[in-house]
C-alpha positions as CSV (number, residue, x, y, z in Angstrom):
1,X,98.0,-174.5,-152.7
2,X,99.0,-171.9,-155.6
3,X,102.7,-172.7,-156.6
4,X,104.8,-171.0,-159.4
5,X,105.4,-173.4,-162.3
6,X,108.9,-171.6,-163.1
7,X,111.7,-170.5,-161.9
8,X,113.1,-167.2,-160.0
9,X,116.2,-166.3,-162.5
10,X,117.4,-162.6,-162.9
11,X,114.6,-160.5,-161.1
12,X,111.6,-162.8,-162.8
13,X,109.5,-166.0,-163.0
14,X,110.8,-167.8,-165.8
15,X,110.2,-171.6,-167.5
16,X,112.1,-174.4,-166.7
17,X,114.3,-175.3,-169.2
18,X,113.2,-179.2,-168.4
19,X,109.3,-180.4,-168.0
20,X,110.1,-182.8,-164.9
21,X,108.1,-182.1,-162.0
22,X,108.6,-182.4,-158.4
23,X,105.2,-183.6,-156.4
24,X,105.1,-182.0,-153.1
25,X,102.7,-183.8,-150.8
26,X,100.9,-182.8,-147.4
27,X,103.0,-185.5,-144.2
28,X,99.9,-185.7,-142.1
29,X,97.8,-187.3,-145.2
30,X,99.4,-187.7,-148.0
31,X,97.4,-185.6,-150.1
32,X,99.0,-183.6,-152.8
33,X,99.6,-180.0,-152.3
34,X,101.1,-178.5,-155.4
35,X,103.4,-179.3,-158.2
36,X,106.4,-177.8,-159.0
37,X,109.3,-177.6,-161.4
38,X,112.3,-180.0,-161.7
39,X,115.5,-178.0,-162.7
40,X,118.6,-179.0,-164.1
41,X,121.7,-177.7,-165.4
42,X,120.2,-175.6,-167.6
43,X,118.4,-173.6,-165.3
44,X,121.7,-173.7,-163.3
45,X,122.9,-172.0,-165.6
46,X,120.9,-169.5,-166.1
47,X,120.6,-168.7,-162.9
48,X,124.5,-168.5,-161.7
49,X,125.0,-166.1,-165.2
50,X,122.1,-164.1,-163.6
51,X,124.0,-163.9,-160.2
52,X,127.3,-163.2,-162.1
53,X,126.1,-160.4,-163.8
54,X,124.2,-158.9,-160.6
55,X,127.2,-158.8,-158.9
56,X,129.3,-155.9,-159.5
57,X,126.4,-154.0,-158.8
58,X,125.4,-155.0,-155.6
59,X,128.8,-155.5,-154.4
60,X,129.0,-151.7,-155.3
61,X,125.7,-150.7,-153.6
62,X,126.7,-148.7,-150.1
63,X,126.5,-151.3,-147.1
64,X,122.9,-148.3,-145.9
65,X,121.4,-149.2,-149.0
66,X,121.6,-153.1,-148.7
67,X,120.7,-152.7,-145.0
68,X,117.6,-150.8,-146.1
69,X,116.6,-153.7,-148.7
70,X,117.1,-156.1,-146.2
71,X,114.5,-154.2,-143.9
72,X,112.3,-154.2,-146.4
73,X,112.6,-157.6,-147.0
74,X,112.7,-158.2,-143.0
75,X,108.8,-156.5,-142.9
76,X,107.4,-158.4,-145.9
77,X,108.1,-161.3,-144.0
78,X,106.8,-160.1,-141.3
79,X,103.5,-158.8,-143.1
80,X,102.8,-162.7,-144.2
81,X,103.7,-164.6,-141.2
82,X,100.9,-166.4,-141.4
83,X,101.1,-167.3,-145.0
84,X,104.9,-168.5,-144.3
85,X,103.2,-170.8,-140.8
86,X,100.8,-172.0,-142.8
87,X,102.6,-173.2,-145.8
88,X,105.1,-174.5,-143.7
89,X,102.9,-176.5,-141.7
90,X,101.0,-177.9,-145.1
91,X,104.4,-179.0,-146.5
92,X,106.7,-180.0,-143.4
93,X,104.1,-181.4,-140.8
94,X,105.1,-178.9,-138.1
95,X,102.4,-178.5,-135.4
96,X,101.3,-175.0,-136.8
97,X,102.0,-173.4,-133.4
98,X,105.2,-174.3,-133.8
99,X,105.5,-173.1,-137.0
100,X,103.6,-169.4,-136.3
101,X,106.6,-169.7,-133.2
102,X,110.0,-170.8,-134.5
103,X,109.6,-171.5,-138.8
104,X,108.1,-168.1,-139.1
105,X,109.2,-165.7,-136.8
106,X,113.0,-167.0,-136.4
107,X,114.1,-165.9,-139.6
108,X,112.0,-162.5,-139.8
109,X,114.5,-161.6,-136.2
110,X,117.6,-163.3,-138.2
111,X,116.8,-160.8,-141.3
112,X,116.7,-158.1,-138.7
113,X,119.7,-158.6,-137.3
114,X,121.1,-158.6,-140.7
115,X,120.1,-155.5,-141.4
116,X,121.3,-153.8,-138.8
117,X,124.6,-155.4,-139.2
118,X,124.8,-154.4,-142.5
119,X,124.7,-150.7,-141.6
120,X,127.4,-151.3,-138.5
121,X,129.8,-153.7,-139.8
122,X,133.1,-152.3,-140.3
123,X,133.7,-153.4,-144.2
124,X,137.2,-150.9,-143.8
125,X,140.0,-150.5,-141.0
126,X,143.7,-149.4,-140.4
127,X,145.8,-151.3,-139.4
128,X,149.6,-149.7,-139.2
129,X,150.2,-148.7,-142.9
130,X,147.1,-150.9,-144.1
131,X,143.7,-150.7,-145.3
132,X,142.0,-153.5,-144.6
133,X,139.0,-154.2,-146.6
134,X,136.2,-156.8,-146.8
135,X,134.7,-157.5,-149.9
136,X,132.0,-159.9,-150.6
137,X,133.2,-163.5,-151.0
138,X,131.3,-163.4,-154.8
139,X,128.2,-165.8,-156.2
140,X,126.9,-167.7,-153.6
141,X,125.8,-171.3,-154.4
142,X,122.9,-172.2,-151.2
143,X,121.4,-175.8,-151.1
144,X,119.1,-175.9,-147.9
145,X,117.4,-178.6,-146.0
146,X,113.6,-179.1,-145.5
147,X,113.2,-179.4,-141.7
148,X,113.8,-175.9,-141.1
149,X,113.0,-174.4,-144.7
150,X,113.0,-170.9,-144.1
151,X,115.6,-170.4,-141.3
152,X,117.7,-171.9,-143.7
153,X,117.3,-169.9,-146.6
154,X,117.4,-166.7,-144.5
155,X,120.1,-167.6,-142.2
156,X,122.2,-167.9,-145.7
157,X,120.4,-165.5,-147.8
158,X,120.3,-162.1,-145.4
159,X,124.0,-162.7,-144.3
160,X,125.1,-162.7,-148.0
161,X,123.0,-159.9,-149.3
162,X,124.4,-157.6,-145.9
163,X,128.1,-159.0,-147.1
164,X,127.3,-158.0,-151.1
165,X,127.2,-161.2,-152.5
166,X,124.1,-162.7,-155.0
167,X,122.9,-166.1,-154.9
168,X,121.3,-169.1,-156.4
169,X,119.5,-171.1,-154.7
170,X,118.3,-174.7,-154.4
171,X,115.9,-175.5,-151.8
172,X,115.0,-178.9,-150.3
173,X,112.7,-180.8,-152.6
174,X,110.2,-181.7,-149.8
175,X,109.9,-178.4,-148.9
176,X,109.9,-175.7,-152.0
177,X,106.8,-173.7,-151.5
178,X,107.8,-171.6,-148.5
179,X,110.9,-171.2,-151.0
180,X,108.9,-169.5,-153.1
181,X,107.2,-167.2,-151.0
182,X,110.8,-165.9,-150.0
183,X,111.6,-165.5,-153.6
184,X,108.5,-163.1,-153.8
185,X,109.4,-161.5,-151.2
186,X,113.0,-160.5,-152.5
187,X,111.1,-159.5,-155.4
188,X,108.8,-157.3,-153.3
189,X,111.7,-155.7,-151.3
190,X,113.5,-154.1,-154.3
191,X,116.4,-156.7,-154.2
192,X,118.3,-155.5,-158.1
193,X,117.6,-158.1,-160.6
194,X,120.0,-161.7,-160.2
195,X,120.8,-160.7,-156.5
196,X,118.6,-163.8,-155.9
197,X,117.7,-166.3,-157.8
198,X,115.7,-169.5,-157.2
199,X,116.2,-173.1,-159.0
200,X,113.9,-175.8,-157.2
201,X,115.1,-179.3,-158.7
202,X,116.1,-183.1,-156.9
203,X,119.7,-182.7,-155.1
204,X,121.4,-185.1,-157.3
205,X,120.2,-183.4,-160.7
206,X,120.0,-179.7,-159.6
207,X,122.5,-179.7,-156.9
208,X,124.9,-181.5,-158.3
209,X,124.9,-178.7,-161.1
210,X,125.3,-176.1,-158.8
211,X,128.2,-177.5,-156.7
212,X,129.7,-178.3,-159.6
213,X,129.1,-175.1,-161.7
214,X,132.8,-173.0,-162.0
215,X,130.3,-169.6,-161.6
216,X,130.3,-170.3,-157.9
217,X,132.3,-168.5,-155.3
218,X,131.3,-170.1,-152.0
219,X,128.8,-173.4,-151.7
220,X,127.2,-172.8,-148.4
221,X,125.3,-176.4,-147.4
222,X,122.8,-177.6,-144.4
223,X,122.3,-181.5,-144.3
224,X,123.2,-184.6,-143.7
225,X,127.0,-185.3,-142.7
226,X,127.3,-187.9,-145.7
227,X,125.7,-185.5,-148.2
228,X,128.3,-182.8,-146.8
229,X,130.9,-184.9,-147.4
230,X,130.7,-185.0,-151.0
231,X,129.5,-181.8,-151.2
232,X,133.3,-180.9,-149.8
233,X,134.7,-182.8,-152.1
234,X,132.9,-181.5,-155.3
235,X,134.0,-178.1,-154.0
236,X,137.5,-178.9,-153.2
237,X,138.0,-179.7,-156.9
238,X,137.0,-176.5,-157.8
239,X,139.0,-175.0,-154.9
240,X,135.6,-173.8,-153.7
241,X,135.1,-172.2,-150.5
242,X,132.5,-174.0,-148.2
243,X,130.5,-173.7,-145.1
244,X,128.9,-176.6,-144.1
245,X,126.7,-177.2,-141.6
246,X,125.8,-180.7,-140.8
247,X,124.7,-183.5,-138.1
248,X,124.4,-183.5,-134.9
249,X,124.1,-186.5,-131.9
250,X,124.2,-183.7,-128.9
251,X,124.5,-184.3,-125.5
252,X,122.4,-182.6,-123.0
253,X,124.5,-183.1,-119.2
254,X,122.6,-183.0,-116.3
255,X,125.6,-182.8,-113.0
256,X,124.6,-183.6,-109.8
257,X,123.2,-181.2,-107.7
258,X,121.2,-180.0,-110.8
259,X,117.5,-179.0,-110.8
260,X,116.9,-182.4,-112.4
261,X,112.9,-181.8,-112.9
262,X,113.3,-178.9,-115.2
263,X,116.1,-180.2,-117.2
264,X,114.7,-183.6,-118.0
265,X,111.3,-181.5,-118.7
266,X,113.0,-179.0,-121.3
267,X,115.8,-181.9,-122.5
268,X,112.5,-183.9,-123.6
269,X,111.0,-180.6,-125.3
270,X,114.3,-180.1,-127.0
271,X,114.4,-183.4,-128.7
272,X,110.4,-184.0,-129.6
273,X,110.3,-180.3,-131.2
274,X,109.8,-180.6,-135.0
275,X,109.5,-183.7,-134.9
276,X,112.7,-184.5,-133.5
277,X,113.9,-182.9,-136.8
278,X,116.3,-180.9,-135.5
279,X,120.5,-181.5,-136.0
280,X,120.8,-179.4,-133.3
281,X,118.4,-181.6,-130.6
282,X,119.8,-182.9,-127.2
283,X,119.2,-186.4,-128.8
284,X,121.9,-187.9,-125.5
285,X,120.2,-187.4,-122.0
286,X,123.4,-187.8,-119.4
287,X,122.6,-188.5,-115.8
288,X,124.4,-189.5,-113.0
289,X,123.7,-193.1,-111.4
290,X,121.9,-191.6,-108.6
291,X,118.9,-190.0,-110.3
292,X,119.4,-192.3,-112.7
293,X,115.7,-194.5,-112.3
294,X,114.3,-190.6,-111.3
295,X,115.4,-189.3,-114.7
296,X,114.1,-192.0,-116.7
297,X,111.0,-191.6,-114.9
298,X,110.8,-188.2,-115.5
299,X,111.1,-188.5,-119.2
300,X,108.7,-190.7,-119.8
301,X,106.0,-188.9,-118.0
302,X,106.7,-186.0,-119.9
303,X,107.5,-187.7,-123.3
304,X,103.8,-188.9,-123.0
305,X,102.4,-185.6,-122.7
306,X,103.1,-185.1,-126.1
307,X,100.1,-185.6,-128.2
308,X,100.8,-186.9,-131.8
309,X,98.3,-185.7,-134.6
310,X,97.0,-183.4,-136.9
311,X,99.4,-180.5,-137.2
312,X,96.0,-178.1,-137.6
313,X,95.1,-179.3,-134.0
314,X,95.7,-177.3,-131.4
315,X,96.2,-180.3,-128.9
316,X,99.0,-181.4,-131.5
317,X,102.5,-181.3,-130.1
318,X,104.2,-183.9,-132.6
319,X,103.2,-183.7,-136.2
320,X,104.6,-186.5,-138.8
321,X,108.3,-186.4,-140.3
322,X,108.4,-185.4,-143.4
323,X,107.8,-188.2,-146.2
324,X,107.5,-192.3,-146.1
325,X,111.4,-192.4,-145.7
326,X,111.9,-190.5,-142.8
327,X,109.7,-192.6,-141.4
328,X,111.8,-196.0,-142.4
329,X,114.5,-194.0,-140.9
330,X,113.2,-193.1,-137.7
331,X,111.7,-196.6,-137.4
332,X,114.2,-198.6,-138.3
333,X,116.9,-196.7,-135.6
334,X,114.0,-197.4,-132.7
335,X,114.1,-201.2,-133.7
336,X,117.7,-201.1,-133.9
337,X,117.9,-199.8,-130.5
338,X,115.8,-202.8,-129.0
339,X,117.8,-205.3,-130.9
340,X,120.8,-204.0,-129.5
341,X,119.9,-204.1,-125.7
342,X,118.3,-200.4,-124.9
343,X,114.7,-200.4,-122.5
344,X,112.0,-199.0,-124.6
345,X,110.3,-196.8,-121.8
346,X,107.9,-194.8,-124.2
347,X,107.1,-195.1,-127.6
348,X,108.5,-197.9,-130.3
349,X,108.2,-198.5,-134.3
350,X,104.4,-199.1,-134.9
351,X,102.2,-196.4,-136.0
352,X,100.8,-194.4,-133.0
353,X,97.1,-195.2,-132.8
354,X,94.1,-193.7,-133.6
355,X,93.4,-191.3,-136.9
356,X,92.4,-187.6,-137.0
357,X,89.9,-186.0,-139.7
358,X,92.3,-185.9,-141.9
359,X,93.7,-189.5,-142.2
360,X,96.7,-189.5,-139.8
361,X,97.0,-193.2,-140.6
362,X,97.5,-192.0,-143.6
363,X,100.4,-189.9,-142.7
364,X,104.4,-190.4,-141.8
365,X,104.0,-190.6,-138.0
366,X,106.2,-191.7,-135.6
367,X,105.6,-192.3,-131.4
368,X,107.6,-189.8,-129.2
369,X,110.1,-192.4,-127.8
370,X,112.5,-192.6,-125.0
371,X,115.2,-195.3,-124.4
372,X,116.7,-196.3,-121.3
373,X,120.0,-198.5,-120.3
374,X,121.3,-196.8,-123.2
375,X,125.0,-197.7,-124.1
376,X,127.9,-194.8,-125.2
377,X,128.6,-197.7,-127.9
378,X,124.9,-198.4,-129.2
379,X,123.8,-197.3,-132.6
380,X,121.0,-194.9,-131.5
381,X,123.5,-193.1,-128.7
382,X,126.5,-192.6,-131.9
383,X,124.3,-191.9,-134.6
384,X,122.1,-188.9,-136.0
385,X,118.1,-190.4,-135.9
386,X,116.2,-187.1,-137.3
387,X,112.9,-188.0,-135.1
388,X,111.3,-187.8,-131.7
389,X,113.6,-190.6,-130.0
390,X,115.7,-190.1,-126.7
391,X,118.1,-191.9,-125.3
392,X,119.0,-192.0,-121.3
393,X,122.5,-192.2,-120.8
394,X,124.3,-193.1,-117.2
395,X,127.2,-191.6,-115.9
396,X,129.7,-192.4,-112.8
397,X,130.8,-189.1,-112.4
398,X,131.3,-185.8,-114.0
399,X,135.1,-187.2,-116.1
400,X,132.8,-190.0,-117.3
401,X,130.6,-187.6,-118.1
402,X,132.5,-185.7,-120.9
403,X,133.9,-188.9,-121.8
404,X,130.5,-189.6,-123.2
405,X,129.2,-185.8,-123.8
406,X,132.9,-186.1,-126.7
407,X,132.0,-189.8,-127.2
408,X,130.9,-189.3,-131.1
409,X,132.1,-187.9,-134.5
410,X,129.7,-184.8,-133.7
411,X,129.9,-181.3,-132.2
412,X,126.7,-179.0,-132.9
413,X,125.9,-178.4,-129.4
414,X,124.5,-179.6,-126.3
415,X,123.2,-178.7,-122.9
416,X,124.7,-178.5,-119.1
417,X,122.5,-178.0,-116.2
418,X,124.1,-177.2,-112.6
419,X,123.3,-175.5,-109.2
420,X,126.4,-173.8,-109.8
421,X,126.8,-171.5,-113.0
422,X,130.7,-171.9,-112.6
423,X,130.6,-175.6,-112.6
424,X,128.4,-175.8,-116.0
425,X,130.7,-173.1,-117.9
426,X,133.7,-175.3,-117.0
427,X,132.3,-178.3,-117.8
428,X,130.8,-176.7,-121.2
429,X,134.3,-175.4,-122.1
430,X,135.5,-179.1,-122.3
431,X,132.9,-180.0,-124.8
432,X,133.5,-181.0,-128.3
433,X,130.9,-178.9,-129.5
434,X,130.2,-175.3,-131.2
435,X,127.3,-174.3,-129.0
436,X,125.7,-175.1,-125.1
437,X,123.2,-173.6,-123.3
438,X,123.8,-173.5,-119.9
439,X,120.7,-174.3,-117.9
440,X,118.3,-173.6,-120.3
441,X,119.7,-170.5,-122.1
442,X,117.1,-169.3,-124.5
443,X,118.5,-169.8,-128.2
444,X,120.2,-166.2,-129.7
445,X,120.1,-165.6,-133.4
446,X,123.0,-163.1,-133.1
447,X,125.2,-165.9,-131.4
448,X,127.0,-168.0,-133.9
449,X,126.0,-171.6,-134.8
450,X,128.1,-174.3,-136.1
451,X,130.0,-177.1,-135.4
452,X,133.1,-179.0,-134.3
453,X,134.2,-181.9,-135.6
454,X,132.0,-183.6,-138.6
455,X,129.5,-181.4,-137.6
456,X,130.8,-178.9,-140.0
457,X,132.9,-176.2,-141.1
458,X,132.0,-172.4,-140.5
459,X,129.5,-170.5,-138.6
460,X,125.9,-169.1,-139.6
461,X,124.3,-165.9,-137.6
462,X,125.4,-162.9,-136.2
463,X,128.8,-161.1,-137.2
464,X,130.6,-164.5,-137.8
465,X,127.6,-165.7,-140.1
466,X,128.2,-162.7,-142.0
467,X,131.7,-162.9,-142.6
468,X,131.4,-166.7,-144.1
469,X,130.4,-164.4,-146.9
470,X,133.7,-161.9,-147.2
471,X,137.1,-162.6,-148.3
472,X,139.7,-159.8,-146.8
473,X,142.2,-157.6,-149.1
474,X,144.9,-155.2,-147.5
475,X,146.1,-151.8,-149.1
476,X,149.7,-151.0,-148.2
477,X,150.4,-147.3,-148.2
């Protein structure tokens, strides 16, 4: 797989300042895919003087014109869908169906909404004797996760073009090809020189430069909750702004009375997509004691459905996590759970068996896996796992219920499934949680995502994703 052996600084490919490289390897077989470069400070550098200078310009350009580069930009996208899928699939281990579904065609809709926001948004009001403007927030600093590489990068990048801001950004090192391809395509979609530039590097080294560099305006973050912790506090020091977006341990409620076939079938979906790498995943199944055995039942019929294998296969419905240590992770959580009391119903630690064309021994796979007799106070039901594993919850009644749903230091979101829409809206309003679908609501990129609690701090999509990226100035008259 071609990759570019430079960096995207001020509208061009350029050297690395450094001649460390960054090995990024195929999940499903550990084969090597490409190389590319290993920034550092330097390139840091050069790429937030890039974005300073870029700046007044596009902050200047009339909110039509950005909206028509992000259309531009929204097409390309959509003109090498397949390229995107593909690469996505080579480098994350995403079932490619799943890739052509959600990794590719998510963020073309998110760049579309974008664009049409930019041309709507009202950047100007009145109010009284004011003039209330909103200007862009400055230099953006982006450092974006590998399990949903693109989203990311578009759910950050489209809302701070529409806003005015430019960008650096530093994309997760597992994941930096499909990074890239977006760089191109800002190049293709007339995007001024130093609106967006690209610095792939290791999160300690490159990262750490960039939330650290004075040239930034806002640090907008997707990871880990330990990793956004210190990210918070490297900003503070600065005094920074932030958005952070971060775990998740969600709970997905199931009251009594609920249609308790299709929510156990679409709560298993939920959490086995990508891998189970997904912050967002209803990782905490909640039933009442009555269905209890039923729901457990349930789950494991349809957790065995899904067919782990090569992510080319069309029969493939779990692909591997990402690299060797994901896998430790994942692993190690699912024998942490038996040693602590939870049934294993489906699944478990060792390798699934069998191999594929391609190796699959060879590759970071882990069994779709469903606990049962699952405690509020266990390990695997309080912390964030990253990989196919469920846990089965039980519940007295519906008090106990959110007791549990709130039970954890997260809020991302979560799920409540009723016979009566009334009853799930007032039980999702008690929720700890910045997001719940309601019976299976379908996921809307215009709605806005984030979290409660140490789940994060701002939003991402729609109009409240875009304003993350403005800072507000009244004109008295």
């Amino acid at each position: 797989m071609k990759a570019h052996d430079g960096m995207y600084i001020d509208g061009a490919w350029r050297p690395a300042a450094g001649t460390g490289t960054i090995e990024v390897t195929n999940p499903a077989d550990g084969t090597l895919l490409a190389t590319v470069p290993a920034g550092g400070p330097e390139d840091v550098e050069a790429a937030v003087r890039a974005a300073r200078a870029a700046l007044p310009g596009w902050a200047a350009t009339p909110p039509a014109e950005r909206a028509a580069r992000l259309e531009a930009l929204q097409q390309i996208l959509a003109d090498r869908r397949e390229e995107i899928a593909g690469t996505i699939t080579a480098e994350l281990g995403s079932p490619l169906a799943f890739s052509q579904k959600v990794h590719a065609a998510v963020p073309i809709a998110v760049c579309a909404g974008y664009a049409q926001l930019a041309a709507e948004y009202a950047f100007e009001e009145q109010t009284g004797n004011s003039r209330v403007l909103r200007e862009p927030v400055g230099v953006v600093g982006a450092i974006t996760p590998w399990n949903y590489p693109l989203h990311q990068i578009v759910a950050k990048a489209a809302p701070a073009f529409a806003a005015g801001c430019t960008m650096v950004l530093k994309p997760a090192e597992d994941t930096p090809l499909v990074a890239q391809l977006f760089a191109e395509a800002v190049h293709e979609a007339g995007l001024p020189a130093g609106v967006f530039n690209l610095v792939t590097g290791l999160g300690p080294v490159a990262g750490q430069a960039l939330a650290e560099h004075d040239g930034i305006d806002l640090l907008s973050f997707t990871g880990s909750t330990a990793v956004g912790r210190r990210i918070g506090a490297v900003a503070a020091s600065g005094v920074k702004r932030v958005a952070l977006e971060l775990g998740g341990k969600s709970a997905n409620v199931i009251l009594p009375g609920a249609d308790l076939k299709k929510a156990v079938k679409v709560g298993v979906a939920n959490v086995m997509s990508n891998s189970g790498q997904t912050c967002s995943a209803w990782t905490r199944m909640l039933v009442d004691s009555e269905r209890y055995d039923e729901a457990v039942r349930l789950a494991a019929e349809a957790a065995a459905k899904y067919v782990t294998g090569d992510p080319l296969d069309e029969t493939t419905r779990v692909g591997p996590v990402v690299n060797a240590e994901q896998r430790e992770r994942v692993t190690g959580y699912i024998r942490r759970g038996q040693e602590e009391g939870a049934r294993l119903v489906v699944g478990g630690a060792e390798p699934p068996p069998g191999s594929s064309s391609r190796g699959q021994e060879r590759g970071h796979y882990v069994r779709p896996t469903v606990f049962a007799d699952v405690t509020p106070e266990m390990t695997i039901a309080q912390e964030e796992i990253f990989g196919p594993v469920l846990s089965i919850l039980r519940y007295e009644d519906t008090e106990d219920a959110l007791r549990i749903a709130n039970g954890t230091v997260y809020g991302l979101a979560g799920a409540v499934w009723s016979e009566n829409e009334d009853e799930a809206v007032s039980f999702a309003r008690r929720m700890e949680t910045g997001q719940v679908d309601i019976n299976g609501g379908r996921f809307n990129t215009l709605a806005p995502f984030g979290g409660y609690k140490q789940s994060g701090v701002g939003r991402e999509l729609g109009v409240h994703g875009l304003e993350e990226y403005l800072q507000t100035k009244s004109l008295q008259f």
